[in-house]
MIDREN-19589 format. One record per residue (C-alpha): x, y, z; residue in one letter; chain. Coordinates in nm, 3 decimals. Example, Ala and Ser with C-alpha at 12.3 -4.5 7.8 and 13.67 -1.06 7.14 Angstrom:
PT:xx:yy:zz:code:unit
PT:1.230:-0.450:0.780:A:A $
PT:1.367:-0.106:0.714:S:A $
This chain:
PT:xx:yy:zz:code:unit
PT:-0.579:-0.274:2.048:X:A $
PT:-0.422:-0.466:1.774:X:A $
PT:-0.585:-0.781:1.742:X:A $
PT:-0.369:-1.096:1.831:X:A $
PT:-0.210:-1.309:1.619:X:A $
PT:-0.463:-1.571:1.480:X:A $
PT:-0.733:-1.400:1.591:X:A $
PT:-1.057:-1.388:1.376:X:A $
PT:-1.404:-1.275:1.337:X:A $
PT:-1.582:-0.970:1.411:X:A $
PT:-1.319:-0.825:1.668:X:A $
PT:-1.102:-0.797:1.385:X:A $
PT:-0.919:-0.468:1.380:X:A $
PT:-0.840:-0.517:1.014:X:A $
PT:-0.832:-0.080:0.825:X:A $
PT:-0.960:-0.161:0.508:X:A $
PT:-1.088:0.170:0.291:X:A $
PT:-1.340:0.098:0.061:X:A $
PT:-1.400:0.343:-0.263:X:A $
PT:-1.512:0.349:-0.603:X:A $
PT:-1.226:0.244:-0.850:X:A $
PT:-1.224:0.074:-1.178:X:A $
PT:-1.527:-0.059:-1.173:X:A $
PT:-1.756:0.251:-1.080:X:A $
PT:-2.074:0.143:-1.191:X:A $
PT:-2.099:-0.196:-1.029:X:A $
PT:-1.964:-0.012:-0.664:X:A $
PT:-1.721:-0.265:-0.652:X:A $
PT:-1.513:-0.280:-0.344:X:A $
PT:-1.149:-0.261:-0.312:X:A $
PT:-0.990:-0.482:-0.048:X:A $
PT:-0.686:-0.337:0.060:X:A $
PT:-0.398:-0.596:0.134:X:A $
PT:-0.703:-0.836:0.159:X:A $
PT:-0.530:-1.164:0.021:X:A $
PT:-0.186:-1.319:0.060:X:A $
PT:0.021:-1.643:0.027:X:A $
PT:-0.289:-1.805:0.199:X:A $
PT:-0.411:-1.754:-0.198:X:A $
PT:-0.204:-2.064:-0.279:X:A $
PT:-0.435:-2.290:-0.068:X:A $
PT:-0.747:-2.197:-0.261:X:A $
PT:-0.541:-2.207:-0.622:X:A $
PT:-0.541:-2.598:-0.585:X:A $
PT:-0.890:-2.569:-0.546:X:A $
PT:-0.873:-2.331:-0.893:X:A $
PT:-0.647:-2.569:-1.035:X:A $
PT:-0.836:-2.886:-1.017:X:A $
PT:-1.199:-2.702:-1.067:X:A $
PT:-1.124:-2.567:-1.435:X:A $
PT:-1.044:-2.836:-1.615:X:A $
PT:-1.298:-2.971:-1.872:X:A $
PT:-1.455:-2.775:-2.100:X:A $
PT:-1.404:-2.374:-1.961:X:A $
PT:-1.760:-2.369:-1.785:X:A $
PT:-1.680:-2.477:-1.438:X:A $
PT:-1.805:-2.819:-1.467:X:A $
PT:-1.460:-3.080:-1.409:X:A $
PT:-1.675:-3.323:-1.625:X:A $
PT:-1.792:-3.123:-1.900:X:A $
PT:-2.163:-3.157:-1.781:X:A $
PT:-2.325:-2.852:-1.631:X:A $
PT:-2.582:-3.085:-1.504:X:A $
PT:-2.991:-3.000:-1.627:X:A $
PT:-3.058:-2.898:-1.261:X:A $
PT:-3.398:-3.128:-1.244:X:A $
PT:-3.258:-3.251:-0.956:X:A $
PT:-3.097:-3.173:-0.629:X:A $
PT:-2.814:-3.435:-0.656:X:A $
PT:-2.702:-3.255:-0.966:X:A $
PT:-2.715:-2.930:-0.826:X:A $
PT:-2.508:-3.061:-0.568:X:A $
PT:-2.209:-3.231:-0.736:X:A $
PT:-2.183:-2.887:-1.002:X:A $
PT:-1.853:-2.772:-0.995:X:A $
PT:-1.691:-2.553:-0.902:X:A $
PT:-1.938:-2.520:-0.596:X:A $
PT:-1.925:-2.299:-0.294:X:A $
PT:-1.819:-2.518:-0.070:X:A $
PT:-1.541:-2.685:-0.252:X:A $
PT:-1.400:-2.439:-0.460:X:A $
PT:-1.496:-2.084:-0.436:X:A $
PT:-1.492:-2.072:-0.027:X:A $
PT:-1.159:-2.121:0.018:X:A $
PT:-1.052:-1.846:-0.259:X:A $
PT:-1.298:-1.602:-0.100:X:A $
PT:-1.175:-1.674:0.261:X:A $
PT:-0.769:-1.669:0.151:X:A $
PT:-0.792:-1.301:-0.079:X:A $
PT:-1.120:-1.148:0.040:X:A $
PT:-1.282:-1.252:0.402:X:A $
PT:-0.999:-1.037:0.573:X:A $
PT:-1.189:-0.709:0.497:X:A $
PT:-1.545:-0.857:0.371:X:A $
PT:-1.666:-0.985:0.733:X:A $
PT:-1.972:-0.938:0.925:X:A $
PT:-1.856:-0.565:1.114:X:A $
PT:-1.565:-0.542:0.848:X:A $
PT:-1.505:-0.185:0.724:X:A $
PT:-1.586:-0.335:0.407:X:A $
PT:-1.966:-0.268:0.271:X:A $
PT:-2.043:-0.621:0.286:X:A $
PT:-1.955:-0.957:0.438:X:A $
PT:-1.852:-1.253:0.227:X:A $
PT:-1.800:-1.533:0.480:X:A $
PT:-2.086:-1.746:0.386:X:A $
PT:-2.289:-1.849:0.067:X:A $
PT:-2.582:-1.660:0.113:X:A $
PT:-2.382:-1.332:0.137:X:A $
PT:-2.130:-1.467:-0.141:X:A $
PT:-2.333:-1.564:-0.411:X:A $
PT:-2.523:-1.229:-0.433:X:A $
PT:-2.248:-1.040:-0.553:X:A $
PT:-2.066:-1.322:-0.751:X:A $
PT:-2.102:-1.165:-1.096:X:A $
PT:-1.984:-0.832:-0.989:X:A $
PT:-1.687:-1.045:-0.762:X:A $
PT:-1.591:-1.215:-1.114:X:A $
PT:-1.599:-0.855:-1.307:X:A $
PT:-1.365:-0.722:-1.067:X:A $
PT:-1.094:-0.988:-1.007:X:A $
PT:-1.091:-1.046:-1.400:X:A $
PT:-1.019:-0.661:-1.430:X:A $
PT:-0.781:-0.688:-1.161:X:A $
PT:-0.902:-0.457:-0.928:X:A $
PT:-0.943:-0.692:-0.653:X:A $
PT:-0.726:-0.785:-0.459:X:A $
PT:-0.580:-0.474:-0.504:X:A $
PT:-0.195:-0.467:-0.596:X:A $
PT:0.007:-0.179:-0.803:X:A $
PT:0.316:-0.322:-0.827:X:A $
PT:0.289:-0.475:-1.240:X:A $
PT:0.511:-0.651:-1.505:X:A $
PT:0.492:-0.401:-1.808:X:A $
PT:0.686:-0.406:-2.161:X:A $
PT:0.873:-0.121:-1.991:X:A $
PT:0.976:-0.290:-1.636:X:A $
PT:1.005:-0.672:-1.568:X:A $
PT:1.202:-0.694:-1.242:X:A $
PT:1.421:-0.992:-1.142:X:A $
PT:1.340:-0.942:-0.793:X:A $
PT:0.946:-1.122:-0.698:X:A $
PT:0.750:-0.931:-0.402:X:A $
PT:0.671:-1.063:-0.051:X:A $
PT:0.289:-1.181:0.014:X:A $
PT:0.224:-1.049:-0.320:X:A $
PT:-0.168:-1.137:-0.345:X:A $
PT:-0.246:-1.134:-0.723:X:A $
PT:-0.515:-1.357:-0.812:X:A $
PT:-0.328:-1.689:-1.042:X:A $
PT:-0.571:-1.708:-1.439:X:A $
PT:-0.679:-1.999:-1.285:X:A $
PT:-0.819:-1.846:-0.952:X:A $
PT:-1.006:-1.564:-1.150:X:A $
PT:-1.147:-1.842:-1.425:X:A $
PT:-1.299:-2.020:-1.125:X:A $
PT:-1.523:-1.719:-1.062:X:A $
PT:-1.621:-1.679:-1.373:X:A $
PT:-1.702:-2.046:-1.434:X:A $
PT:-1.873:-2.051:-1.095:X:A $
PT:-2.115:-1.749:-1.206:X:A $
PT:-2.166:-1.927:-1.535:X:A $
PT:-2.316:-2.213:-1.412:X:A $
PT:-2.511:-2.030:-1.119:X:A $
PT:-2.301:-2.058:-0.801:X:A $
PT:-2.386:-2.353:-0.727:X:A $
PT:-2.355:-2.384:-0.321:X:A $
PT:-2.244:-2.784:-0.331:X:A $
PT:-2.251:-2.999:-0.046:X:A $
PT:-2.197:-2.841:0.322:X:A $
PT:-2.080:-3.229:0.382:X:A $
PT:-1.806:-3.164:0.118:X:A $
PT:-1.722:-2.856:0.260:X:A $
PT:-1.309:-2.838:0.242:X:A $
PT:-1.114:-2.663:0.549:X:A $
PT:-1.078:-2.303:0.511:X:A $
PT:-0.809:-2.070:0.543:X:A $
PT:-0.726:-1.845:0.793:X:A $
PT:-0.819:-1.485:0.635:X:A $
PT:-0.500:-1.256:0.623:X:A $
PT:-0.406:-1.078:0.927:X:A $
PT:-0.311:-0.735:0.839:X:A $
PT:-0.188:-0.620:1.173:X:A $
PT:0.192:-0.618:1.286:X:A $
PT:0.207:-0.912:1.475:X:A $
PT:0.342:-0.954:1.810:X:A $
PT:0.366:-0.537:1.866:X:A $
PT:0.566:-0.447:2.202:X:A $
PT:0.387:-0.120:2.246:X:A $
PT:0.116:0.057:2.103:X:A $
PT:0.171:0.460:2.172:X:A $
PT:-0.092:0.683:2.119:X:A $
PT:-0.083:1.056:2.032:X:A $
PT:-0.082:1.223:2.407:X:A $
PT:-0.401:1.441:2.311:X:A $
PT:-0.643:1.451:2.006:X:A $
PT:-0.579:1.671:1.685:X:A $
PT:-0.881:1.877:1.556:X:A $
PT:-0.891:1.869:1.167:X:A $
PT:-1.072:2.192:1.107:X:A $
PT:-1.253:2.269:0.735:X:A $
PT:-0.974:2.445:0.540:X:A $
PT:-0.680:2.422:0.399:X:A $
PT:-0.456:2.101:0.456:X:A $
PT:-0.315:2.061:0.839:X:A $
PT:0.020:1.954:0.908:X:A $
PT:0.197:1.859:1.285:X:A $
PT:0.424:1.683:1.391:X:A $
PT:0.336:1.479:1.721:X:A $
PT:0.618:1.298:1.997:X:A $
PT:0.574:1.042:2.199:X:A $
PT:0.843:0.877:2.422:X:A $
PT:0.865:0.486:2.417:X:A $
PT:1.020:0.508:2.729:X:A $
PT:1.367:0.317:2.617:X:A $
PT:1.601:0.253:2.911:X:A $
PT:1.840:0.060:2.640:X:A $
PT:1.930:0.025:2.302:X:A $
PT:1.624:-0.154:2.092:X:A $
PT:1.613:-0.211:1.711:X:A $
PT:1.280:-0.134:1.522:X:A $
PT:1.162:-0.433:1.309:X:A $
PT:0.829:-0.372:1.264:X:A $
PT:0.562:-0.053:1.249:X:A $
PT:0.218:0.019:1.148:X:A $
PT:-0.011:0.361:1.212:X:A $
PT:-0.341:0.261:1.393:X:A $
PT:-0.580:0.592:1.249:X:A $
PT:-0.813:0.698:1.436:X:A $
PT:-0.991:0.897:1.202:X:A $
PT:-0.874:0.739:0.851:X:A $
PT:-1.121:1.004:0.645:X:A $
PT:-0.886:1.290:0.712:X:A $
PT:-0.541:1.104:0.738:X:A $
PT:-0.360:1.188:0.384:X:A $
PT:-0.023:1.029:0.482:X:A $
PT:0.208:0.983:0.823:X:A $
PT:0.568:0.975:0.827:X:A $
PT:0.737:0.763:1.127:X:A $
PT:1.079:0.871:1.261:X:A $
PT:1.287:0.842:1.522:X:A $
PT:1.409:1.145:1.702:X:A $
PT:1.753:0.915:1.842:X:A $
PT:1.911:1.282:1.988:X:A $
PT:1.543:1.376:2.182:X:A $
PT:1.511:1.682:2.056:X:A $
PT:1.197:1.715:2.015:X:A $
PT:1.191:1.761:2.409:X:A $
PT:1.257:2.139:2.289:X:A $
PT:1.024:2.158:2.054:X:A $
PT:0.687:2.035:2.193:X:A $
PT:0.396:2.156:2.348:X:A $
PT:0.178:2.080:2.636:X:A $
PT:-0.013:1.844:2.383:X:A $
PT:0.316:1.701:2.239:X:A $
PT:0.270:1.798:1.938:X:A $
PT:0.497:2.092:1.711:X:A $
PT:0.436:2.259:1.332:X:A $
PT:0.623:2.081:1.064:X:A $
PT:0.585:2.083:0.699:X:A $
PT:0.488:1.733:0.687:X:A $
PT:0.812:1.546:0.731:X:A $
PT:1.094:1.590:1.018:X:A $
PT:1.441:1.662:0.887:X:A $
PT:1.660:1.802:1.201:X:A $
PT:1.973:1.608:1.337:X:A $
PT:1.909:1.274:1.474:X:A $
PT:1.583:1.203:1.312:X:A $
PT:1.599:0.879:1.079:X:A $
PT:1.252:0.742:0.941:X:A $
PT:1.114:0.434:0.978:X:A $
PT:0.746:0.390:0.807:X:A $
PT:0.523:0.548:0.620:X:A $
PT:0.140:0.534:0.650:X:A $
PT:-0.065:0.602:0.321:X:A $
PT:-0.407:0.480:0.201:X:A $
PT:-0.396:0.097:0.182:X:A $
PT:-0.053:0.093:0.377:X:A $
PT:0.055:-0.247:0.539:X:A $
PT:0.290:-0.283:0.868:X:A $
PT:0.654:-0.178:0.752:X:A $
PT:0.899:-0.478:0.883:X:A $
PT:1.217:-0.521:0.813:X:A $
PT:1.403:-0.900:0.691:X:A $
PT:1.527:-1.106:0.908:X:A $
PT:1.852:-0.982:1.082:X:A $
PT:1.757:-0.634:0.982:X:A $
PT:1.625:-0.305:1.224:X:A $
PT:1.640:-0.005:1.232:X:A $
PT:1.868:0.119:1.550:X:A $
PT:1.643:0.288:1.804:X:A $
PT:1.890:0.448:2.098:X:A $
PT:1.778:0.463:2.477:X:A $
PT:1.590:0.776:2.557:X:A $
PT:1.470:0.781:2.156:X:A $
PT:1.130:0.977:2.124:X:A $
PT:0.893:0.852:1.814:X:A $
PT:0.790:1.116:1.572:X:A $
PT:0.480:1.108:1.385:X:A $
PT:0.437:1.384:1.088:X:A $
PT:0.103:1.391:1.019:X:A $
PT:-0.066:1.576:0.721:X:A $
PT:-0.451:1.608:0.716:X:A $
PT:-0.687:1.689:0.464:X:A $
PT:-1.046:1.780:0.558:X:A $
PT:-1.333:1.625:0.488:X:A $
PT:-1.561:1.946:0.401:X:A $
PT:-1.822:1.815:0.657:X:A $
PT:-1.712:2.021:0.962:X:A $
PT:-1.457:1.973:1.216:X:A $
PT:-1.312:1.602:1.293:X:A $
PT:-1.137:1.461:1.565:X:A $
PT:-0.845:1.215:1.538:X:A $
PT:-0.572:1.033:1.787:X:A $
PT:-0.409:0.802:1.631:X:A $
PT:-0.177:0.554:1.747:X:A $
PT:0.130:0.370:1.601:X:A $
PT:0.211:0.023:1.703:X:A $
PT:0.594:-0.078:1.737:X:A $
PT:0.774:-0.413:1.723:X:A $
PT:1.132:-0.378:1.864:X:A $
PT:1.417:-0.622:1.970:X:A $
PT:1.702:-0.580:2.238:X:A $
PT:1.906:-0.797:2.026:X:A $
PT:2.157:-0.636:1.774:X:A $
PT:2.084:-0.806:1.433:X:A $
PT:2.321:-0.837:1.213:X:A $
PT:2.237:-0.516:0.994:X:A $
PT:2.071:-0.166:1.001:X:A $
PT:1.796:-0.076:0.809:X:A $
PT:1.786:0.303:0.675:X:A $
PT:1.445:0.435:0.483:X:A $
PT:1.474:0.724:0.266:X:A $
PT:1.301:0.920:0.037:X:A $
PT:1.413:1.052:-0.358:X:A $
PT:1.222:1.253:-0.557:X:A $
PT:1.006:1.564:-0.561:X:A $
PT:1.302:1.771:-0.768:X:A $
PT:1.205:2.143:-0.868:X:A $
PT:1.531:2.252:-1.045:X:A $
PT:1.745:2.105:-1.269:X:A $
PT:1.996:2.163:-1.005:X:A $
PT:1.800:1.918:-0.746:X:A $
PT:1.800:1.643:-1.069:X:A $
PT:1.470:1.747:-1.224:X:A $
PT:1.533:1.665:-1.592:X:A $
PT:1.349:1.865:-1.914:X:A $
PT:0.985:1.761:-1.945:X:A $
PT:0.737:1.823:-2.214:X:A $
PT:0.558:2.091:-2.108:X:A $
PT:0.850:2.279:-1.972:X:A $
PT:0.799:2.722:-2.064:X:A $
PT:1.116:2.781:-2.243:X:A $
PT:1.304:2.457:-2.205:X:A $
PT:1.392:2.524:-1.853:X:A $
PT:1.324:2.210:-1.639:X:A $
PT:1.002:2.300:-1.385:X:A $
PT:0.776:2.096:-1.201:X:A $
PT:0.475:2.198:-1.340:X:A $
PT:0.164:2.028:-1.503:X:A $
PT:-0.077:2.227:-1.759:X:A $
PT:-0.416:2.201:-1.685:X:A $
PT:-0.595:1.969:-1.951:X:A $
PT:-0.318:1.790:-2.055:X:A $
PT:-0.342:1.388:-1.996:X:A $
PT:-0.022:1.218:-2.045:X:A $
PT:0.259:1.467:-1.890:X:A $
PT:0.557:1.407:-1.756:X:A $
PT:0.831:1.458:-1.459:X:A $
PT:1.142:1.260:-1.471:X:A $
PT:1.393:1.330:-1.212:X:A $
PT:1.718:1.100:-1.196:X:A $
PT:1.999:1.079:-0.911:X:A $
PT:2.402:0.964:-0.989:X:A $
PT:2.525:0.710:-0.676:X:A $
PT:2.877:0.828:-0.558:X:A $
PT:3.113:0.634:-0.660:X:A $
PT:3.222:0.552:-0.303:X:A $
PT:2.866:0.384:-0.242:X:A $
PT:2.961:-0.030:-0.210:X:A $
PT:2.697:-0.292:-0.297:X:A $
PT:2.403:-0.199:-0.069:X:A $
PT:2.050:-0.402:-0.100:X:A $
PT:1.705:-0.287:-0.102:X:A $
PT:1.466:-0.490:0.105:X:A $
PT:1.155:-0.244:0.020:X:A $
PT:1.037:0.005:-0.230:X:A $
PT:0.766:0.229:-0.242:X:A $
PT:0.595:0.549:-0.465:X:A $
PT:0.386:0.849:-0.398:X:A $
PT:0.217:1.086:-0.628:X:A $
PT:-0.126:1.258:-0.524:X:A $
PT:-0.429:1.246:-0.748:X:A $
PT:-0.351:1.387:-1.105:X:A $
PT:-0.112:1.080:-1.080:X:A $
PT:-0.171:0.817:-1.317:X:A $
PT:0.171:0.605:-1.354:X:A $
PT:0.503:0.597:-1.187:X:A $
PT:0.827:0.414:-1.270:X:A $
PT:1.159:0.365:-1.097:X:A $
PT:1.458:0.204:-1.205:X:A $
PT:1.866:0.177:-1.213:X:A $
PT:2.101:0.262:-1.497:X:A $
PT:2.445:0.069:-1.500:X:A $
PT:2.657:0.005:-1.719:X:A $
PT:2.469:0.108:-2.043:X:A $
PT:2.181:-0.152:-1.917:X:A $
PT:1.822:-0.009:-1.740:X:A $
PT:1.741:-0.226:-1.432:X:A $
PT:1.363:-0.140:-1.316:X:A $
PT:1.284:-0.164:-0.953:X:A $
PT:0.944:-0.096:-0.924:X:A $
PT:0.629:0.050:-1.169:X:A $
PT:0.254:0.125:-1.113:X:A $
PT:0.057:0.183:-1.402:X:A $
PT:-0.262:0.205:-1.273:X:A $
PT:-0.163:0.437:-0.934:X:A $
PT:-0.437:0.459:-0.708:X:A $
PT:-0.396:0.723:-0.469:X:A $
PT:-0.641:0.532:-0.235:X:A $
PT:-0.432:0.214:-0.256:X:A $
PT:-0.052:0.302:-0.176:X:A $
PT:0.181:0.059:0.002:X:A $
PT:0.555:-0.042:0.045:X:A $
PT:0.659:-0.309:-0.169:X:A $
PT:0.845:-0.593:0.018:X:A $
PT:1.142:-0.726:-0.194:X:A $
PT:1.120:-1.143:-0.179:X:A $
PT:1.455:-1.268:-0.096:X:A $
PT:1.690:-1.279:0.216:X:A $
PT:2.004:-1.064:0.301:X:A $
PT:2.274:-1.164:0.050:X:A $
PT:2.024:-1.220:-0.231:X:A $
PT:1.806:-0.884:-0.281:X:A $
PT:1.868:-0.592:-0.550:X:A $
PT:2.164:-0.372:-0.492:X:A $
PT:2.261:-0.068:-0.550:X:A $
PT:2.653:0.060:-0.625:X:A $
PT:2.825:0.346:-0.690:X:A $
PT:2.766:0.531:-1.023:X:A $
PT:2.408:0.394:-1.052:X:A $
PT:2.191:0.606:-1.186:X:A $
PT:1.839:0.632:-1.002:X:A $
PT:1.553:0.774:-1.220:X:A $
PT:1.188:0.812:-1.094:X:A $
PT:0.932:0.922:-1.431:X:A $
PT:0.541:1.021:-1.285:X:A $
PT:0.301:1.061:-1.575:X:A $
PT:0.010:1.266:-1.458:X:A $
PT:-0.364:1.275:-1.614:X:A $
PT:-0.490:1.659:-1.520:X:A $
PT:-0.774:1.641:-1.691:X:A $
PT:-1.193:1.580:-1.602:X:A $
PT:-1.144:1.221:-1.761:X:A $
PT:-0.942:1.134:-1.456:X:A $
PT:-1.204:1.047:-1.227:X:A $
PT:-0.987:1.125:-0.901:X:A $
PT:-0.925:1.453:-1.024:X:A $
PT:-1.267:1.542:-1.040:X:A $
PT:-1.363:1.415:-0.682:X:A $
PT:-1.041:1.604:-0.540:X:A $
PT:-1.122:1.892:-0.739:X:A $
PT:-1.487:1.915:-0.585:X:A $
PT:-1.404:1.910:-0.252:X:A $
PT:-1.237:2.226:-0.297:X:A $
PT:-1.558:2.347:-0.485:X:A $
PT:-1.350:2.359:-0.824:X:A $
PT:-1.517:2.187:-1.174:X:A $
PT:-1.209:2.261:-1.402:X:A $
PT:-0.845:2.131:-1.383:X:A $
PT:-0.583:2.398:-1.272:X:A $
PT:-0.232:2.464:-1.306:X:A $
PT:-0.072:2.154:-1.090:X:A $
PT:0.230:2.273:-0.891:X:A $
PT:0.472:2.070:-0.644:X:A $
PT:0.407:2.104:-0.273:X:A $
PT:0.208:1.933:0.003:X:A $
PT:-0.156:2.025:-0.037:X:A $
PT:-0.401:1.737:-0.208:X:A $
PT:-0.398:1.958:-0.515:X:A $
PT:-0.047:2.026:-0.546:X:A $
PT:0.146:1.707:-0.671:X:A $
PT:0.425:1.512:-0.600:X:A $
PT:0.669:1.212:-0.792:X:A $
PT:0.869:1.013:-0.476:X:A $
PT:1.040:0.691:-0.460:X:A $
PT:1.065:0.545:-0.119:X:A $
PT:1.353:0.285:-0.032:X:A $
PT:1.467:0.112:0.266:X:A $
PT:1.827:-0.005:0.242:X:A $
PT:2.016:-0.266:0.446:X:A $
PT:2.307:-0.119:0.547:X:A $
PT:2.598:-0.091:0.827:X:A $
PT:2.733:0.218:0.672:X:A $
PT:2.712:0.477:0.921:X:A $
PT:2.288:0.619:0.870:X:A $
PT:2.483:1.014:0.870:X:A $
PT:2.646:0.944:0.561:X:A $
PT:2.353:0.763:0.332:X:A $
């Protein structure tokens, strides 16, 4: 089950991946969505523990450590300072039976990794976040339970290693936060795939699976999160809602059908995405996504093998719905993964003969695919509440962003991609006040790829299919293929059959 609001400690259900990133050689752990506005609570303590002279100590003296009353007053301490950071950004994957490799919840398991905790939060690779400010994209919009570390929450870990974690006082100790809760709170049914999928050694699997909810009436979707099962051969999950049941026609005895990875027939409207370091999709306030009686859910499951022999999964997605109409519809869609010029693929640098292809040369690091989109004109003022990207692993960078009126608006840009860390990005602001778009905008998506041995997920995708060179990169669905895709998620009340 999902684990109840407020609930903590090792019955946390919290799907944390762990993996070797940036910082390789120190096996550094990445922490998911491990951090959010809790963050704020500890950044007093960063605040008021850095001042003096930059080595932790508030009062300029580290102390000679002769004694044990020194050694307890050293700031910033454990117990005053560094606790509360640890518990607010990293305790929601890092706890005793976490998926994490190691717990963090008390000082003796802390202080052992404190240097390597410093290295990684001053490189920014913990807590994990893509979303970045660049020269090239500086948003006006600000992100929901964005969980960047403050300059003054990573300077207290380094100050703290400089002047040897000190633990402090337990008498001192300051209240700690509640670590994040990444489950979708307050779920009205889980639904679980009717039988389990076999992910056989081979080429990439795709299925779609149906489930009924068992609607009598009318519900609206606000919230939805994929539980995996078996989160080693999940490569992504695409949520719909099949509003016509059509799927009735289509199934099995196992309730499951072939797709090609996504669901496109009449009636069928997404509603989530699942990736690698996905949180629960919810919609604002006043916002769902319309979910008729007699709906079926549709999950489009793609699977990549492991290489270690057959593996089992039955996953589950958990659902948050009300009866009440709110006061707008949400629609999620997807842009991107052009092949012609004629489907808005625009000349590249590597294209044969000047004719616009999606293709990227093997050994080349800093290629291209730009695609772009023109709004109709009829389109009026419609807001985005959530943005999102996807590219596989020869992926290195993507940016999105508007053109209007001679004047380049950027939504949304990930410089450092990390295949293993993909999630929706929650726009900050209520209805009335988030980014629009309008008829004539221009959409453009640019993906810069890296296809050569120097990008280190490359090389671990390439070995799995037994391959020590960089090929020809094509579009398409397999983990070697590639792909450049912006997700959105409008609120709208224009009819969802003409977006």
């Amino acid at each position: 089950m999902l684990a109840k609001s407020g609930e903590c400690g090792s019955n946390r259900r919290v799907r944390c991946v762990w993996y070797p990133a940036v910082l390789l050689a120190l096996a550094t752990p990445s922490l998911s969505a491990c951090g959010d506005d809790n963050a704020a609570a500890a950044d007093t303590q960063a605040d008021g523990s850095t001042s003096g002279d930059g080595d932790g100590d508030t009062d300029g003296d580290t102390g000679d450590g002769d004694g044990d009353g020194d050694e307890l007053a050293a700031r910033p301490n454990w117990h005053e300072d560094v606790a509360p950071l640890v518990y607010a950004s990293c305790v929601g994957c890092h706890f005793d039976g976490g998926i994490a490799p190691f717990a963090l919840e008390t000082y003796a398991q802390a202080s052992g990794w404190a240097a390597i905790m410093s290295d990684a939060v001053a490189a920014e690779v913990m807590p994990p976040w893509g979303a970045l400010e660049t020269a090239d994209c500086q948003p006006d919009h600000a992100w929901r339970d964005d969980i960047r570390l403050s300059d003054a929450q990573k300077q207290l870990f380094a100050d703290w290693v400089a002047n040897a974690t000190p633990e402090g006082d337990p008498a001192d100790a300051v209240a700690l936060p509640e670590p994040p809760n990444l489950e979708l709170q307050d779920a009205t049914a889980i639904l679980q795939n009717p039988a389990p999928f076999t992910v056989s050694t081979g080429p990439d699997s795709f299925i779609c699976v149906a489930i009924d909810p068992q609607l009598d009436q009318d519900v609206w979707i606000t919230g939805v999160q994929m539980v995996p099962d078996n989160a080693q051969v999940l490569h992504h999950v695409l949520m719909y809602v099949d509003t016509l049941a059509l799927s009735d026609d289509m199934i099995d005895e196992n309730g499951t059908f072939p797709c090609a990875g996504f669901v496109s027939f009449n009636g069928s409207m997404q509603i989530g995405t699942w990736v690698p370091g996905a949180v629960p999709t919810q919609t604002p306030t006043d916002v769902g996504f319309p979910t008729p009686a007699g709906s079926r859910i549709i999950l489009a499951y793609h699977y990549h093998p492991t290489g270690a022999g057959d593996e089992i999964d039955q996953s589950s997605v958990a659902l948050r719905w009300t009866e009440t109409k709110p006061a707008v519809n949400a629609f999620m869609g997807l842009f991107g993964n052009a092949q012609t010029a004629g489907a808005g693929l625009e000349p590249g640098p590597n294209d044969p003969d000047g004719t616009p292809v999606f293709m990227i040369p093997p050994n080349v690091s800093d290629h291209t695919e730009t695609m772009s989109v023109t709004l109709p004109d009829a389109l009026p003022p419609t807001e985005l509440f959530t943005l999102g990207n996807h590219m596989h692993y020869v992926g290195v960078d993507m940016r999105a962003w508007i053109e209007r009126d001679g004047e380049e608006l950027c939504l949304l840009q990930t410089p450092r991609w990390d295949f293993n860390w993909q999630r929706n990005y929650d726009i900050d602001a209520p209805l009335g006040q988030m980014p629009v778009v309008i008829g004539g905008d221009v959409v453009r998506i640019r993906c810069t790829y890296d296809n050569t041995m120097n990008n280190p997920f490359l090389v671990k995708a390439l070995a799995e299919q037994g391959l020590s060179e960089p090929i020809t990169v094509l579009l398409g669905e397999e983990s070697l293929d590639e792909m450049c895709l912006l997700l959105f998620g409008l609120a709208t009340n224009l009819p969802l059959d003409s977006l």
